[in-house]
N, C-alpha and C positions, 0 to 999 in steps of 0.2 A: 826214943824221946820220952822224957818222965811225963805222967798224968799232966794236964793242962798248961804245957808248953806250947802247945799247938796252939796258935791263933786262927781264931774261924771269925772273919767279917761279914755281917749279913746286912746287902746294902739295900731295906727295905722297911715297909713296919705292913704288909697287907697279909695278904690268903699268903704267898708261896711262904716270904719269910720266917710267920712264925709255926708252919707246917714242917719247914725245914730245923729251924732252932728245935722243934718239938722232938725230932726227928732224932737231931744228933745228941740230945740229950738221953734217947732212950738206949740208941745203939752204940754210941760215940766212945761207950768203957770208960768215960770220965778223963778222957784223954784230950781233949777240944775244950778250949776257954772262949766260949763264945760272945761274941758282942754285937748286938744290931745297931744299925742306923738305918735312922729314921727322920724323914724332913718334917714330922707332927705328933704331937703326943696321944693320938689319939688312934685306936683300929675302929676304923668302921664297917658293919658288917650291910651291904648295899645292894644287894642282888635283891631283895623285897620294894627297892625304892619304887619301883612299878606299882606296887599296889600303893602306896601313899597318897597318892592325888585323890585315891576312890576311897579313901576310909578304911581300905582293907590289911593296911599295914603300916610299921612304923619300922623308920630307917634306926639301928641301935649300934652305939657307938660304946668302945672301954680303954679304959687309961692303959695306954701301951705302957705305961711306965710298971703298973699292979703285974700285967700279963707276963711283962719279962718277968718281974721278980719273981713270978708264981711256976714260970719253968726253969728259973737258974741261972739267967744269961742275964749280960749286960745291955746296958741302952746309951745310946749317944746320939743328941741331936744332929741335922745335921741332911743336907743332901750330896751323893756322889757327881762329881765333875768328871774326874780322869782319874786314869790308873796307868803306874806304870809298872808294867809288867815285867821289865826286867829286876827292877828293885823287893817288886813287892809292897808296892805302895800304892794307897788310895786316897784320894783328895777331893774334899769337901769343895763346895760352890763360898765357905768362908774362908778357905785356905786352911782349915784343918787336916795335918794329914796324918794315917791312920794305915802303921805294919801289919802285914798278915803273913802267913803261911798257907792259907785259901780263903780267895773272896766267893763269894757267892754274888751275884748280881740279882737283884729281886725286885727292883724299884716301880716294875708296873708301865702300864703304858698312860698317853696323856690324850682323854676325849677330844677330838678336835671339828669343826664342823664339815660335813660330807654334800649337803643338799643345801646348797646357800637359798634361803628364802624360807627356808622350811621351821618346822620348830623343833631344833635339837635338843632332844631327852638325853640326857647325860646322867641322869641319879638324882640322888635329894635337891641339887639347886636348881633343877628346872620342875619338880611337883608344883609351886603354884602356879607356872605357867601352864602347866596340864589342865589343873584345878578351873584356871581362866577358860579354858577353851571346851572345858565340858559345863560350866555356868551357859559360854556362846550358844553350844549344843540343846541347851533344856528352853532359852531363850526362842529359840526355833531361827536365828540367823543364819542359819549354817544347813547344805542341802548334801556335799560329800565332803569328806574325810579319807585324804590314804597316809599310809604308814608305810614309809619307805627302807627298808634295807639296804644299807648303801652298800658298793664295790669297793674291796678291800676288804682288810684287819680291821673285823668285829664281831659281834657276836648276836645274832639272828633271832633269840630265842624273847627276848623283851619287845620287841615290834607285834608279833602276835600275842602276847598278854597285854599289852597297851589293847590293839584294836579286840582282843576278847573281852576285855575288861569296860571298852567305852560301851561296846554292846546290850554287857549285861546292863550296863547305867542306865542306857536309853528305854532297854524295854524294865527296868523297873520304874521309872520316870514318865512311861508310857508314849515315849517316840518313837516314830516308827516310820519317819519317812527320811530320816539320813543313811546316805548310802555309804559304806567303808568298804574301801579295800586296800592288802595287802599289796604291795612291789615289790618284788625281790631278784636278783640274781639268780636264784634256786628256781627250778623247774618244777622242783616239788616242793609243796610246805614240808617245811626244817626235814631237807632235805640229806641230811648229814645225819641223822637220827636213822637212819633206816627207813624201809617197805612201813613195819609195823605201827611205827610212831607217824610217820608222813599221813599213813591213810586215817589215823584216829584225829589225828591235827584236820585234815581235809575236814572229818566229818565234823568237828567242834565247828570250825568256819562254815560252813553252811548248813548246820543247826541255826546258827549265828547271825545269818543273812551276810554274810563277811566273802565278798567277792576276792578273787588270788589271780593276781596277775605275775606269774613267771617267764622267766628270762628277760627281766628289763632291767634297766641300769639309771637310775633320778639320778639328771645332775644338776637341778635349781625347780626350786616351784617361786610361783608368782602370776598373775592376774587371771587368778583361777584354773590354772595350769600347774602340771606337773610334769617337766621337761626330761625327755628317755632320751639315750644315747643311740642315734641311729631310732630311733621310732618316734613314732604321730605324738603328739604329750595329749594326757590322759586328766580330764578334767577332774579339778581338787578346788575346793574354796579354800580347805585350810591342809596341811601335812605336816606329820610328826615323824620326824627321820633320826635315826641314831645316827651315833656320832663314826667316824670314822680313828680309826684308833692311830699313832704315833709314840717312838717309844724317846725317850729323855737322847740326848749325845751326852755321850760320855769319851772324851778325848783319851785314844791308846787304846779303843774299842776297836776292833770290824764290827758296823752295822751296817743293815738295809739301807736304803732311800727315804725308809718310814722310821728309822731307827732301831730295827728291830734286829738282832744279836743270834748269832746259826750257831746251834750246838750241836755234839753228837748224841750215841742213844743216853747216855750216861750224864748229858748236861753240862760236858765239858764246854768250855766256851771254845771254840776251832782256831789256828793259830795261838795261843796261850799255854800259859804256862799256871797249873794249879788256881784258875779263874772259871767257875761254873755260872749259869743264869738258867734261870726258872721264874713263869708264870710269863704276863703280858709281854715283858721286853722281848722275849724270845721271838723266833722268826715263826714260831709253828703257826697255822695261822687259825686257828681257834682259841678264841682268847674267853676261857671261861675258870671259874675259879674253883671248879674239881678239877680240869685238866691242868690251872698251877698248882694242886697241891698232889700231883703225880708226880710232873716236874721234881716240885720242890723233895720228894721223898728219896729219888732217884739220886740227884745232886747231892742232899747230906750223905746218903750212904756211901757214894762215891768218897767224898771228903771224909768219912768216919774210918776209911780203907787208908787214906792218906797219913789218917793222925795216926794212926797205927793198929785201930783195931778187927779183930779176926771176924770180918765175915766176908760173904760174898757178894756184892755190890748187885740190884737188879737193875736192869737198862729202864726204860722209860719205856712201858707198853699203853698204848692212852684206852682209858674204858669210858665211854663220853657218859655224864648220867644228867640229866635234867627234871628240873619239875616246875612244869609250865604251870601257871597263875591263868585261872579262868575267869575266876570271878563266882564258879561255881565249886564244882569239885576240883581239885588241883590233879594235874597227868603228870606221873612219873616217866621219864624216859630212860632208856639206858642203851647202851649201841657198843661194842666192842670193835675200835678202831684200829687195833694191830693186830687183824687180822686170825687173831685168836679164837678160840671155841665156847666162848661161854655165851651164852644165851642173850636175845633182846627181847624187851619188855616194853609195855605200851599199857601203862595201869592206873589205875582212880583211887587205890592203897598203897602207901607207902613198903617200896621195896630195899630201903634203906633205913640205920637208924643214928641219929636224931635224923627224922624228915627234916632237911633242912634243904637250902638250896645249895649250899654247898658241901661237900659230901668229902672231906678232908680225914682222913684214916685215923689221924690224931687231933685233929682240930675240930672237928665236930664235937665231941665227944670231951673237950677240953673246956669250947666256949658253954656249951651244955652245962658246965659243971657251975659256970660263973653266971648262969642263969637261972638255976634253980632245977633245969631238966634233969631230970633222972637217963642216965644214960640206960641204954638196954641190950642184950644180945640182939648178933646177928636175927634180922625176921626174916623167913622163907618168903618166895617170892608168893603172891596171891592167888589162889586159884583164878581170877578173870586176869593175872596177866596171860599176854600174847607172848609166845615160846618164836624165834624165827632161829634161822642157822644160815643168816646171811654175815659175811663178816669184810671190814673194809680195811686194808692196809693206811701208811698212812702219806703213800703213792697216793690214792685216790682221795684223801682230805685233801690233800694242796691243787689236785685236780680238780676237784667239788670249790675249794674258796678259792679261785684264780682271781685276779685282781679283775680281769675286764671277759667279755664275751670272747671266747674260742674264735679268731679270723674265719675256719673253715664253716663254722657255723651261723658265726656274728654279722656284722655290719657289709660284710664282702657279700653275704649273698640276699640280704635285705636287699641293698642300693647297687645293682647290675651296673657296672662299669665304673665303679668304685675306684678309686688311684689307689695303689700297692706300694707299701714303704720301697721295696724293693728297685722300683722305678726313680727314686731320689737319694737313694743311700750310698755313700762309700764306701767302696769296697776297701779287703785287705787293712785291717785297724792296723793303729799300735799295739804294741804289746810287750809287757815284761813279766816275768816271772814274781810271787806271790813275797821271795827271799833280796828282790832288787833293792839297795838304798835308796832312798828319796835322792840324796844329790845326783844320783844315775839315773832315776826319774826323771829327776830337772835336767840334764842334759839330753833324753831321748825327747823331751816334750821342747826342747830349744832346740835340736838340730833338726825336727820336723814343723818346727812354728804350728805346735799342738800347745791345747789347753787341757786336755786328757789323754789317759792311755788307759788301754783293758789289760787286767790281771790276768793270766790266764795260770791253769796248771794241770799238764798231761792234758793238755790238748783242752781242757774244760774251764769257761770261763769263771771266773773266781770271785773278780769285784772291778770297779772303777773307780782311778785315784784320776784329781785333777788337779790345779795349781793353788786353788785353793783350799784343796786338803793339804798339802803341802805348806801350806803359808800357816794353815791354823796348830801344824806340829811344830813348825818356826815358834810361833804366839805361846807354846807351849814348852819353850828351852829345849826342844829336842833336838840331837845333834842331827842333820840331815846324812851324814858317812856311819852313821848307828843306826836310825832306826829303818824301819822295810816299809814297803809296799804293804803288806799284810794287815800291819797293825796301825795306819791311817786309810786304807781305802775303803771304799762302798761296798759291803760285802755284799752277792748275792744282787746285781744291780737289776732293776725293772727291764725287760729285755720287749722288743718284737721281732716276729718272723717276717720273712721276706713278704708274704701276702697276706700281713696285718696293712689291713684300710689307714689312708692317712690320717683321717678323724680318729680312731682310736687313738695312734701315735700320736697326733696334737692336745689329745686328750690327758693321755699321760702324762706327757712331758709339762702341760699344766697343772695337773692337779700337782706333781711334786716339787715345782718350780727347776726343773731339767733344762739344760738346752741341747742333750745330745743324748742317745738312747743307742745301747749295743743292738748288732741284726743279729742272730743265735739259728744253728739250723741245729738243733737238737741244743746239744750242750756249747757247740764246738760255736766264737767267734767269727761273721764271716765280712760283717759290716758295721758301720755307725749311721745313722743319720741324724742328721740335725734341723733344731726350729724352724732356721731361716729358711732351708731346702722344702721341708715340708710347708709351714704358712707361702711360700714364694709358688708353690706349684698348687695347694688350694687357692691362690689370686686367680692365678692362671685358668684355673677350672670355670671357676666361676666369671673371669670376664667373655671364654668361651661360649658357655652357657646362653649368657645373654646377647652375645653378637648372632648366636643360633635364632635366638627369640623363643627361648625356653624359659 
C-alpha cells in the first residue's frame, strides 16, 4: 500500500487519542493518513481538577484543532454511534459516516452517579460545589465528612486528595473538630499501588486525622447517614463520592453492561476485524490516563504493523504511576502491573519528567512544549524512594477492582443465613455460540419463550444477547441472516456464583437496570436467575421474619 493510503480513524479527542495519533505519526513510516474525531473542540487536561476548589490548581484546556495541526493529522467534529465492521465503516450520532482501514475507539467513558445523595466530584463542573461545602466547613456547620469510593469502573486515587486536601484546609483555617473519613472497597489505602505506596498513603491519613474505613461498599447517603451494602451506615452529615464510570454504546460494538469494550494484549477490539480501543472505554478496569496512554501506544503500534510498516508491535504491559495531591508535598506513585520487574516507588520528588499527572511517553512531553515547559531527560529515581520487588499481574487488578464484595468473604458471612442465588436460579441456560445469526437467536429465544440467551464459547461464557439487542440491530438496518451474536451481544456480562447473597444479586441487577444475571461456576454457565425470583423470595424472607417476631 503506497504512503497514506492507509486510513487510521481515531474516535476521540482526550489522553489515549492524541497519545495514539502522536504515536503513529512517529512510528507509522508515513504510511497512515490519520484523522480524529472528536465531539468538542477542545482537550482538556483534568486530573488537577481536584486541586481547583482549594486554590491549588487550575483545570487547562487547548484547541484540539492547534494540537492536531501541530502533529499532522486531521480533525472532524463529531461523535461515534456505530460501526460496521464488515464494511469498514463508522457513523457519527449526525449521520455522518466515515471509511477506514483501522478504527481506533478512544472516546472515553461517561461520569455517571454512584452514591445517590452524595456530592458527585466529576472534574471542573462540580469545583464550586466543593468550593460550597468547604465555605459549610469554615462556617462550623458541619461535624463529619466521608468520601466515598464507589464499587465499580473508577478510579480511587481523587477521593483521597479531595479528603487530604479538605484537611489541610481545615487545619490551615484552624478547624479541628471535623471528622473525615475515607470508604472504600480496598482493604488497604490505594490498594492497587502496592505494600509501599499503601503504607505511605496510611501514614499521610493519619498524619492527617483522616480515618480509612475498608471493605465497605456506599450505596446512598442522606440524613446524616451513609448507607454500606450488607453493613450498619456510618454517620456522615455531608459525602463526596466519585462518580461511577460508563462507557458510550456504540451499535456493531461487543460491550460490557457498563459499556465497556474487551480487547486483547495488543488492543484489538475481540470479535473484530482491524477495530482497536484504548483508555476508559475499554473493559480494563483502571481507568486512569497513564494506563490510556499505554493502551493508546500499543493500539497505534499495532495499526502502524497494519499500514504496513517494519516494526514489532509491543503488547500492553500496564506500569501504574500516580502522583497523589496532598495539599502539601505531592507523592509520586509507581507499581508495575504486568507482573514485571521493575521497581516500585513511593516518593515526595518527582520520579518522572514533566511531573505531571499524566505521564504519556509522547504526550507529556508534547503538551509541555505548548506550555512553555522545558522538556527534560529521563530523572533517576530519588534516593528517599522506596525500591519493593513486589509485582501484580493483571489477574490480580481485575481481582483487586471486582465490582462487588467476594460472596466467600462479603455479605454471606456478615448476615448468617443469608439466602444464596443458588437457591432461586435456573438451572441449565440457553445458549448459542458467539458465530449464531440473530434470526437463529430469535428462533432459540421463540421456541423456548426466552427473552435472552448466553453466549458461550469452548465451554466459556462470552456475553448475553437479548430481544432487545436484537430489535436495536433491526433499528439499525442490519440484516438479522448476516449479522452474529458476537457483534450485538453484552460482552463479558455482570455474572454471580451460586453462593452470591441475594442482596448483592438484587443489588446488581439494580444498579445496571438487568432483570436476569448469568450463575458462572468458574468460567463455565451453569444458571440464570432473575428479579422477580430474587425480589419474590426476599418478600418471602422478610414476611418470615416478622411472623417469627424478629
Amino acid at each position: 500500500m503506497e504512503h497514506n493510503e492507509f486510513s487510521v480513524l481515531i474516535a476521540g479527542g482526550g489522553v489515549a487519542a492524541l497519545e495514539a495519533a502522536l504515536t503513529l505519526r512517529e512510528v507509522g513510516e508515513g504510511r497512515a493518513r490519520i484523522e480524529l474525531l472528536a465531539p468538542e473542540p477542545s482537550f482538556w487536561y483534568r486530573p488537577v481538577a481536584v486541586a481547583e476548589p482549594f486554590g491549588l490548581g487550575e483545570v487547562r484546556h487547548f484547541d484540539l484543532g492547534q494540537l492536531a495541526e501541530s502533529i499532522g493529522v486531521g480533525l472532524s467534529m463529531g461523535s461515534l454511534e456505530g460501526v460496521d465492521v464488515d464494511r469498514r465503516e463508522a457513523r457519527t450520532a449526525g449521520g455522518v459516516t466515515f471509511a477506514y482501514d483501522a478504527l481506533l475507539i478512544a472516546c472515553g467513558a461517561v461520569p455517571t452517579t454512584a452514591v445517590p445523595g452524595a456530592l458527585t466530584f466529576r472534574g471542573p463542573a462540580d469545583s464550586e460545589r466543593m468550593r460550597e461545602l468547604l465555605d459549610e466547613l469554615d462556617r462550623g456547620g458541619i461535624a463529619r465528612v466521608a468520601f466515598a469510593v464507589p464499587w465499580g469502573a473508577t478510579w480511587a486515587l481523587p477521593a483521597y486528595e479531595l479528603a487530604l486536601m479538605t484537611a489541610a484546609h481545615l487545619s490551615a483555617v484552624g478547624t479541628y473538630a471535623v471528622e473525615l473519613t475515607i470508604v472504600t472497597p480496598e482493604h488497604e489505602p490505594l490498594q492497587l499501588f502496592g505494600k509501599p505506596a499503601s503504607e505511605a498513603v496510611r501514614g499521610l491519613l493519619d498524619e492527617a486525622g483522616i480515618d480509612f474505613v475498608g471493605g465497605a461498599y456506599a450505596v446512598g447517603a442522606g440524613e446524616g447517614q451513609l448507607q454500606l451494602l450488607s453493613d450498619e451506615p456510618l454517620a456522615a452529615d455531608r459525602v463526596v463520592a466519585l462518580p461511577r464510570l460508563r462507557g458510550q454504546r456504540i451499535d456493531g460494538i461487543p460491550q460490557t453492561v457498563e459499556g465497556f469494550i474487551s480487547v486483547d494484549d495488543h488492543c484489538d477490539v475481540h470479535g473484530t476485524d482491524a477495530v482497536f480501543a484504548a483508555g476508559d472505554i475499554t473493559s480494563f478496569p483502571i481507568k486512569q490516563g497513564g494506563i490510556a496512554t499505554q493502551q493508546a501506544v500499543a493500539a497505534a503500534e499495532a495499526i502502524a504493523v497494519l499500514a504496513g510498516a517494519a516494526l514489532v508491535p509491543h503488547p500492553f504491559r500496564p506500569i501504574l504511576r500516580g502522583l497523589l495531591l496532598t495539599g502539601g508535598d505531592p507523592q509520586y506513585l509507581r507499581r508495575d502491573l504486568s507482573g514485571g520487574d521493575q521497581p516500585e516507588w513511593a516518593s515526595t520528588a518527582p520520579i518522572w519528567w514533566p511531573p505531571t499527572k499524566i505521564v504519556g511517553r509522547r504526550l507529556a512531553p508534547f503538551l509541555a512544549s505548548f506550555t512553555g515547559e522545558a522538556p527534560a531527560p529521563d530523572v533517576p529515581p530519588p534516593g528517599l524512594g522506596l525500591e519493593v520487588d513486589l509485582a501484580l499481574d493483571t489477574t490480580d487488578v481485575h481481582r483487586l477492582a471486582a465490582s462487588l464484595p467476594d460472596t466467600a468473604e462479603g455479605s454471606s458471612a456478615r448476615r448468617p443465613g443469608a439466602r444464596l442465588v443458588g437457591a432461586v436460579m435456573t438451572p441449565d441456560p440457553l445458549v448459542v455460540a458467539p458465530g449464531t445469526t440473530l434470526d437463529a437467536v430469535v428462533a432459540t429465544m421463540r421456541r423456548h419463550d426466552a427473552g435472552s440467551v448466553l453466549v458461550v464459547e469452548e465451554g466459556r461464557l462470552s456475553g448475553i444477547i437479548t430481544a432487545r439487542d436484537v430489535l436495536r440491530a433491526v433499528a439499525c438496518d442490519v440484516s438479522p441472516s448476516e449479522a452474529s451474536a458476537r457483534q450485538w451481544m453484552t460482552a463479558g456480562p455482570v455474572t454471580v456464583r451460586e453462593d452470591t447473597t441475594l442482596d448483592v444479586a438484587e443489588a446488581l441487577m439494580t444498579e445496571y437496570g438487568i432483570h436476569h444475571l448469568p450463575v458462572v461456576d468458574g468460567e463455565r454457565p451453569v444458571g440464570m436467575v432473575g428479579l422477580r425470583a430474587v425480589t419474590r423470595s426476599q418478600r418471602e424472607a422478610k414476611r418470615l421474619a416478622i411472623g417469627l417476631g424478629f
